[in-house]
C-alpha positions in Angstrom: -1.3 2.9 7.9 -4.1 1.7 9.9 -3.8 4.8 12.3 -4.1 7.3 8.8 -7.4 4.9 7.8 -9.1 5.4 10.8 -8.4 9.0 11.6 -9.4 10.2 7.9 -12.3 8.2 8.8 -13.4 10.3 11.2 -16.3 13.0 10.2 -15.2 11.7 6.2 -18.8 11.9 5.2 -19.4 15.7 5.9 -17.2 16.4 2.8 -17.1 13.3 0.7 -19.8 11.8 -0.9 -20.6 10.1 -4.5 -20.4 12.4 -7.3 -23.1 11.7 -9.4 -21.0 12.1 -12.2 -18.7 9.8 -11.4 -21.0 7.6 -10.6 -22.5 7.1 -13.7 -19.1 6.5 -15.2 -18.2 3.9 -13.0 -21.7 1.8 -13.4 -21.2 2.4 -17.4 -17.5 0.8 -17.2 -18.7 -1.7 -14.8 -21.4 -3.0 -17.3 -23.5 -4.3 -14.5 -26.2 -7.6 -14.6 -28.7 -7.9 -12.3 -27.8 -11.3 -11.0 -24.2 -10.7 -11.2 -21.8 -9.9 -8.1 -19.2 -6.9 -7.6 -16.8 -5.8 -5.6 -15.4 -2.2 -4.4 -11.9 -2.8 -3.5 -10.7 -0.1 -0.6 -14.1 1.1 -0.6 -13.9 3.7 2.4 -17.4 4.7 4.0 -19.0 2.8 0.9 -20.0 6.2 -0.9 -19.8 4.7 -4.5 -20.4 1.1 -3.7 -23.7 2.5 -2.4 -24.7 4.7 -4.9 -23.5 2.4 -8.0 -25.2 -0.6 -5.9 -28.3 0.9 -7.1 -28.4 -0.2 -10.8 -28.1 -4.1 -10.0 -25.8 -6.7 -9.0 -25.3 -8.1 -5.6 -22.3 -5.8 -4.5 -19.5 -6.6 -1.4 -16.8 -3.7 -0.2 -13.8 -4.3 1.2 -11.8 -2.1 3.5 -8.8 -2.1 5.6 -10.7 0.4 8.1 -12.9 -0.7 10.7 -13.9 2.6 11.2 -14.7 3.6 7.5 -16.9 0.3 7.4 -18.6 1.1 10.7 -19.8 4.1 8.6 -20.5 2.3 5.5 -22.4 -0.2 7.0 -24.9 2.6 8.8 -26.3 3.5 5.0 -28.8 1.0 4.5 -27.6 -0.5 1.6 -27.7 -4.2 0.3 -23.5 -4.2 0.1 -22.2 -7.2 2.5 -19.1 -5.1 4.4 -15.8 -7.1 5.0 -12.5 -5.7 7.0 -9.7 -7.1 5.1 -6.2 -6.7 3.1 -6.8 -5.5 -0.9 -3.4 -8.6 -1.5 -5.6 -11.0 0.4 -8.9 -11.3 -0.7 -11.3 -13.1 1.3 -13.5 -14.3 -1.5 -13.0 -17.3 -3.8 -11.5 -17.4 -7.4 -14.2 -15.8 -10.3 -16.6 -14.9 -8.1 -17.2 -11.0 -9.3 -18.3 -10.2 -12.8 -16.8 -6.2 -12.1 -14.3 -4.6 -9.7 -13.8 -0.7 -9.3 -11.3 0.9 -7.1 -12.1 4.5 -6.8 -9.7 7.4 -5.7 -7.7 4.9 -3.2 -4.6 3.4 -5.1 -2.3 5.8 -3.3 -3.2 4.1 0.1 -1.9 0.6 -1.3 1.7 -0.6 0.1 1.9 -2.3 -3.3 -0.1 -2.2 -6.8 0.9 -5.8 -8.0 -0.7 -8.1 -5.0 -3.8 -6.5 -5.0 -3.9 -6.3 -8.9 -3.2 -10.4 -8.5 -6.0 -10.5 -6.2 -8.2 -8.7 -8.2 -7.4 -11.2 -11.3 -8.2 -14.2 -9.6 -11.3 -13.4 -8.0 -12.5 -11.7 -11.0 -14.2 -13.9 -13.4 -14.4 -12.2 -17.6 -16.1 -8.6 -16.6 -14.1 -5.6 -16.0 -11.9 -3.8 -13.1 -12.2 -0.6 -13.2 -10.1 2.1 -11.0 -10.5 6.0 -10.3 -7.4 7.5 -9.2 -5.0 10.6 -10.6 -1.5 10.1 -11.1 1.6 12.1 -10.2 1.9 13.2 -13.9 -1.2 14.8 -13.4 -1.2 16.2 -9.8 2.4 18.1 -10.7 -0.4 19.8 -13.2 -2.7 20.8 -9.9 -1.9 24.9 -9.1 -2.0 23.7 -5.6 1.4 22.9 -5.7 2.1 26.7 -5.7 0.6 27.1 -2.7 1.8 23.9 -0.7 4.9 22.8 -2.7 6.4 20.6 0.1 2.8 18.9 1.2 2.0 17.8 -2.8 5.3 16.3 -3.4 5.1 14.2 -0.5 1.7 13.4 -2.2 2.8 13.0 -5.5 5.3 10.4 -4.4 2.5 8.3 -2.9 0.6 8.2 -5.7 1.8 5.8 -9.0 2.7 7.4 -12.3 0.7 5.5 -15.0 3.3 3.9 -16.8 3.4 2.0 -13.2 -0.4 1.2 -12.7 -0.3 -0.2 -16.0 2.8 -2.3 -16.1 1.6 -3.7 -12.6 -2.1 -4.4 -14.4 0.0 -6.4 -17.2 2.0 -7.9 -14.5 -0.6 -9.1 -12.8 -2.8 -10.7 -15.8 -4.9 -7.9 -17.5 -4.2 -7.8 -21.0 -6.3 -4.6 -22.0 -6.5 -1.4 -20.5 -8.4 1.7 -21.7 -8.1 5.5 -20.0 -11.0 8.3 -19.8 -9.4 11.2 -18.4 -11.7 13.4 -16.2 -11.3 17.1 -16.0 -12.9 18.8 -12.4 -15.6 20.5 -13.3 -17.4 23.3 -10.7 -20.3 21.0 -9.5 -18.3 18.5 -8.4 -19.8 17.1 -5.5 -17.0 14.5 -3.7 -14.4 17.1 -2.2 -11.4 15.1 -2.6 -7.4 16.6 -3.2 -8.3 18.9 -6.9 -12.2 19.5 -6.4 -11.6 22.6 -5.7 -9.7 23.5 -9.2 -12.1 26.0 -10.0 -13.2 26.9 -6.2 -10.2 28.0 -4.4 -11.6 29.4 -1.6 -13.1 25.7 -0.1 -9.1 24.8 0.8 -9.8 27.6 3.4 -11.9 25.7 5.0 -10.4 23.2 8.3 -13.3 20.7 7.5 -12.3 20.6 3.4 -9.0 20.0 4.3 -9.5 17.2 7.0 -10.7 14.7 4.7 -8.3 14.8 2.5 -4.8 13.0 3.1 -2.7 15.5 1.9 -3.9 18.0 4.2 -4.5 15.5 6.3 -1.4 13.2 7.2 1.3 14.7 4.6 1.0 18.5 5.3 3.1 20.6 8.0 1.3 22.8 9.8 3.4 25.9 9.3 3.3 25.5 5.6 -0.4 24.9 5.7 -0.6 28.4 7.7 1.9 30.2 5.1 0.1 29.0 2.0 -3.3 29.5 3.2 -2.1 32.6 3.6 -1.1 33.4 0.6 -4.2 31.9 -0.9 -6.2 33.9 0.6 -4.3 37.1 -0.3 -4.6 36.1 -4.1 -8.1 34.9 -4.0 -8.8 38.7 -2.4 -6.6 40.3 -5.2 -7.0 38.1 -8.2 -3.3 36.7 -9.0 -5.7 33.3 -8.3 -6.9 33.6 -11.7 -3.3 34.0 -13.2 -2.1 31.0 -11.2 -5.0 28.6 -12.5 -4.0 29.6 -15.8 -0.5 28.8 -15.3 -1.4 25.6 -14.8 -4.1 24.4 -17.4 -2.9 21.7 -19.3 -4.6 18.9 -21.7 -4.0 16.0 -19.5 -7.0 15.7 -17.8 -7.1 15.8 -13.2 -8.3 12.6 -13.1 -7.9 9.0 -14.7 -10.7 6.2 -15.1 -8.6 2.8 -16.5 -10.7 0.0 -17.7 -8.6 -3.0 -17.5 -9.9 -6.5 -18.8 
């Protein structure tokens, strides 16, 4: 798991970066005070801890990936950095007033621990978590093009009637959802942010910071469904197979657990 980190990490920042959008969301969930300390759990290159750090509170990201936080730590920012396990915490019990997780649950061994975690060293504020779920990624039209790569992807990633038993499980009594529909300014390139801009999954650079594309794919079915988006991007059949797949779910899923 280490190995995936660390080679995702390499060159992540040329595609990914804090949607402002999203952003916003996050530091409205979050509720931030000035004086107040927060956490990202799994924060990556520290894209969002950076940009939400911005509105207040004395902010700390944790990562499993020495590389990712080599990055993060090269931004500038006020966020104190710290290499360690999301089901081993290295921070004392109430310390944080507000906890996000953003776009990173699929990379945990286990929801429950870190949710523990989570509860103990948050004191009565929020813990927040971006993420999709695999009710909503068998809704992506991508799965018409690389059927084998997003099942492999789905199964990685927790259906919601899992995130929220494990956030019950592990102490949080309330959870509210926000569903997030892609929109075509998004600006963080993750899996779906191309829903309505096929052709960036043509590009090698897209697809190498995502972990899909990146540690789940094959090659040859890559090649062939490339391919054949190409072909209907060129003749138009793209149109009929993003219709095909609208639904009212939403793409993405804030929960704001208390």
């Amino acid at each position: 798991m280490m190995a995936l980190y660390d080679s995702i990490g390499t060159g992540y920042d040329s595609t990914r970066r804090a949607d402002p959008y999203l952003a916003t969301r996050l530091t409205a969930h979050l509720e931030i005070a000035q004086a107040a300390a927060y956490l990202d759990m799994a924060c990556g290159t520290g894209n969002y801890t950076t940009v939400v750090s911005r509105n207040g509170g004395q902010w700390h990201g944790v990562d499993l990936s020495r590389r990712m936080l080599t990055t993060a730590q090269g931004k500038g920012s006020s966020v104190q950095w710290y290499q360690a396990d999301a089901a081993a915490l290295p921070f004392p019990a109430g310390l944080f007033s507000g906890i996000m997780c953003t776009l990173a649950l699929h990379h945990l061994p286990a929801l429950t621990p870190a949710f523990q975690e989570v509860r103990r060293v948050l004191g009565s504020g929020t813990f927040v978590i971006l993420t999709s779920t695999a009710e909503q990624m068998r809704g992506y039209w991508l799965n018409e093009y690389f059927p084998v790569a997003m099942e492999r992807s789905i199964q990685q990633m927790p259906a919601l009637d899992l995130i929220q038993g494990s956030l019950k499980e592990a102490g949080f009594t309330a959870v509210n959802l926000e569903t997030y529909g892609v929109t075509e300014d998004l600006q963080d390139l993750f899996l779906y942010s191309g829903k309505q801009r096929p052709e960036i999954y043509l590009e090698p650079n897209f697809r190498k910071g995502i972990s899909t594309f990146a540690s789940l794919a094959d090659g040859d079915e890559v090649e062939n469904g490339l391919r054949l988006l190409e072909q209907d991007i060129r003749s138009g059949r793209i149109t009929q197979v993003m219709r095909r797949f609208e639904n009212t779910g939403g793409d993405y899923l804030f929960l704001i657990a208390r």
